[in-house]
N, C-alpha and C positions, 0 to 999 in steps of 0.2 A: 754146430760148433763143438769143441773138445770140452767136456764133462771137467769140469773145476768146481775146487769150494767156494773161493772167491776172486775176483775182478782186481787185477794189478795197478791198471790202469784204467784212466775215465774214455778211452777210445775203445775199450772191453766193450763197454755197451752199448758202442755205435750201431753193433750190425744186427742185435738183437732188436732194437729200435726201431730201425732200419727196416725192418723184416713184419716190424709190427705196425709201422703206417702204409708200408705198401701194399700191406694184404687191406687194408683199409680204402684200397685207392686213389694214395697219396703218388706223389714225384717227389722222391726224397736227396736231398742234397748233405752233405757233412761240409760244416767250416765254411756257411755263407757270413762274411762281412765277419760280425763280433759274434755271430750265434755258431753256437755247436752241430746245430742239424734244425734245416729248413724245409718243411713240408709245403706243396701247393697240392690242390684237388678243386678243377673248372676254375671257375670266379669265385671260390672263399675265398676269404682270408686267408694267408700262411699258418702252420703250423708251428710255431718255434718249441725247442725242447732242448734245454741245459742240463748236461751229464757233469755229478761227479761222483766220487766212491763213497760221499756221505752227506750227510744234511749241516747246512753250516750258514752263517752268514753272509760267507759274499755268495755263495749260491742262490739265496733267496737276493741279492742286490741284483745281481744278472739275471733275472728273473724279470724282478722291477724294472730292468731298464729296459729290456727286452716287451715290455708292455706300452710302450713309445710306436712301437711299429706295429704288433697286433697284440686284439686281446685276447688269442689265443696260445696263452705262452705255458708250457709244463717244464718240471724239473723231476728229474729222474735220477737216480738213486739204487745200487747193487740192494736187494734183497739178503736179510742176514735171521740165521736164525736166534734164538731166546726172547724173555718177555720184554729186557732191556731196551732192544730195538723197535720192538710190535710197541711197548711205549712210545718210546721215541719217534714213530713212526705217527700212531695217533695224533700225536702234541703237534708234528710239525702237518699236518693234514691240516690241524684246526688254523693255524699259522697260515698256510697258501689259500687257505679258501680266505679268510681276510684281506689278504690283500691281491686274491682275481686271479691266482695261479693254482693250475691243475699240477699233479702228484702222480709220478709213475715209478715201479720200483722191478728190478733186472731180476729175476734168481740166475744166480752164478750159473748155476748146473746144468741146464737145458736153455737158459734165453728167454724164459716166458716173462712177458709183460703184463705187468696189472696196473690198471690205471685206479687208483685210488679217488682219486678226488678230480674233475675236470674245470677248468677255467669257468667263473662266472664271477659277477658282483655279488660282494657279500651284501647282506640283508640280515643283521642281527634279529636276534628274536627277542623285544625286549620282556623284560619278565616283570610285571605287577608285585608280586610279593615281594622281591630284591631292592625294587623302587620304594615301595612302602619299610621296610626295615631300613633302608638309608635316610630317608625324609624321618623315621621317627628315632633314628640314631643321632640325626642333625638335632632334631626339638630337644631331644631329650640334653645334650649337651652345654651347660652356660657358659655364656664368655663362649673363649676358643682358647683354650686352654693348651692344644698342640699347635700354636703360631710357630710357621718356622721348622713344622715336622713334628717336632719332639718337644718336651719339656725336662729339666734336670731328673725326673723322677720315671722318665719314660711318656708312652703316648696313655694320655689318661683318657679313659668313657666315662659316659653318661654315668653309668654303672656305678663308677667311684666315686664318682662325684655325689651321689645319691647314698652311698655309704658314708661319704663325708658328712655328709648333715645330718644323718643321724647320730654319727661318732660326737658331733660339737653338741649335737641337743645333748644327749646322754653325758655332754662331759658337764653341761651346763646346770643340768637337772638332777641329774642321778638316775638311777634305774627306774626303769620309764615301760607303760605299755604300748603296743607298735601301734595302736589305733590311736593315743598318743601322739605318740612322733609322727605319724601320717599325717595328721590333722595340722601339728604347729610347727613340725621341719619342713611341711608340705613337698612328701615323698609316698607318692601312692604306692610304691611298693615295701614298703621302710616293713612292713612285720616278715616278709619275705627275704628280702634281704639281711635284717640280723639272724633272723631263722637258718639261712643257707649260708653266712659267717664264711665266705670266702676267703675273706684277707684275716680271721683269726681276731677279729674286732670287739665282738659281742659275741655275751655267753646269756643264758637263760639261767633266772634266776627262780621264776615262778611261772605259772601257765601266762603268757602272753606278755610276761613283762621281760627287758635284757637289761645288760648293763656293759658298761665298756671294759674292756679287759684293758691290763698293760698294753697290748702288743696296739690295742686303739690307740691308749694313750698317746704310743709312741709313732702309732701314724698319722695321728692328728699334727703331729709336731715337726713329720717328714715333709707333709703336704701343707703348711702352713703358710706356703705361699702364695695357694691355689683360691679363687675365688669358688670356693661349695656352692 
């Protein structure tokens, strides 16, 4: 084929395709039924493969529907160069393997085909420590405080909420030691959290004791809706 930078058209990459399941010992067809190009080889399965000039939505839908007839369905794709696309490229790889579509991509220039990614079921990997930081991001939360997504103040954590109850003890008591407030706001983290004063809350006053700043005061009074 004639040396080009890039593919005009999604029928550019027919014969490139074309060329690369036949060496494979395919029988390749272009524009069977709804599909772009139909592969047989013996008694498999068909081959189905949907050409367009980039990665898009209804590209991965024809993909999906194309998964009706077999489940060997790939979408292909003009190879482009910078990191822009090689991103883009990765992201949408992780995309087709979830939902059972293989990844092929054209380079303009000479035709060569790389099959990136090929049709199977996905099979997440579930991850222990992810599972463990969500169950202790659940416990650690009271009430449910983001009912509805959101709350007027935004989406509040554990976190804050755990900084809220030491802002109420300290507004209650006065400047207070965190083994203190740990014990009677029952906040295991409480000398940690005024120590690392995220939200601008508590200041240190002496070795181990804080006290509430204004800027507490006045978040005590933002969040005063909030069950701490």
């Amino acid at each position: 084929m004639a040396k080009q930078d890039q593919f005009s058209r999604e029928a550019d990459l027919y014969a490139p395709v074309k060329a690369y399941l036949t060496r494979q010992g395919y029988a390749v067809k272009g524009e069977v039924g709804a599909a772009d190009i139909v592969a047989t080889r013996a008694d498999e399965d068909p081959v189905i493969v949907e050409l367009k000039l980039g990665f898009s939505l209804s590209l991965f839908h024809q993909g999906i529907a194309r998964l009706t007839v077999t489940d060997l369905v790939y979408v292909a794709v003009p190879l482009k160069a910078g990191k822009p696309f090689q991103r883009a490229l990765k992201d949408n790889v992780k995309l087709a393997r979830r939902i059972g579509l293989g990844v092929m991509t054209v380079r303009p220039r000479d035709g060569h085909v790389e099959v990136h990614a090929d049709p199977a079921p996905y099979m997440p990997r579930k991850s222990k420590k992810k599972k463990t930081q969500l169950l202790r991001a659940f416990d650690r939360l009271k009430g449910d405080p983001n009912e509805g997504g959101s709350t007027r103040h935004g989406l509040v954590t554990g976190y804050r909420q755990d900084a809220l109850r030491c802002a109420r003890f300290l507004a209650v008591h006065g400047p207070s030691a965190g083994a203190k407030v740990k014990e009677w706001a029952e906040v295991p983290q409480a000398t940690t959290i005024m120590r690392n004063d995220h939200y601008g809350w508590f200041e240190k006053v002496s070795r181990g004791v804080y006290a509430l700043t204004e800027v507490g005061s006045k978040g005590l009074a933002d969040y005063g809706d909030l069950d701490a």
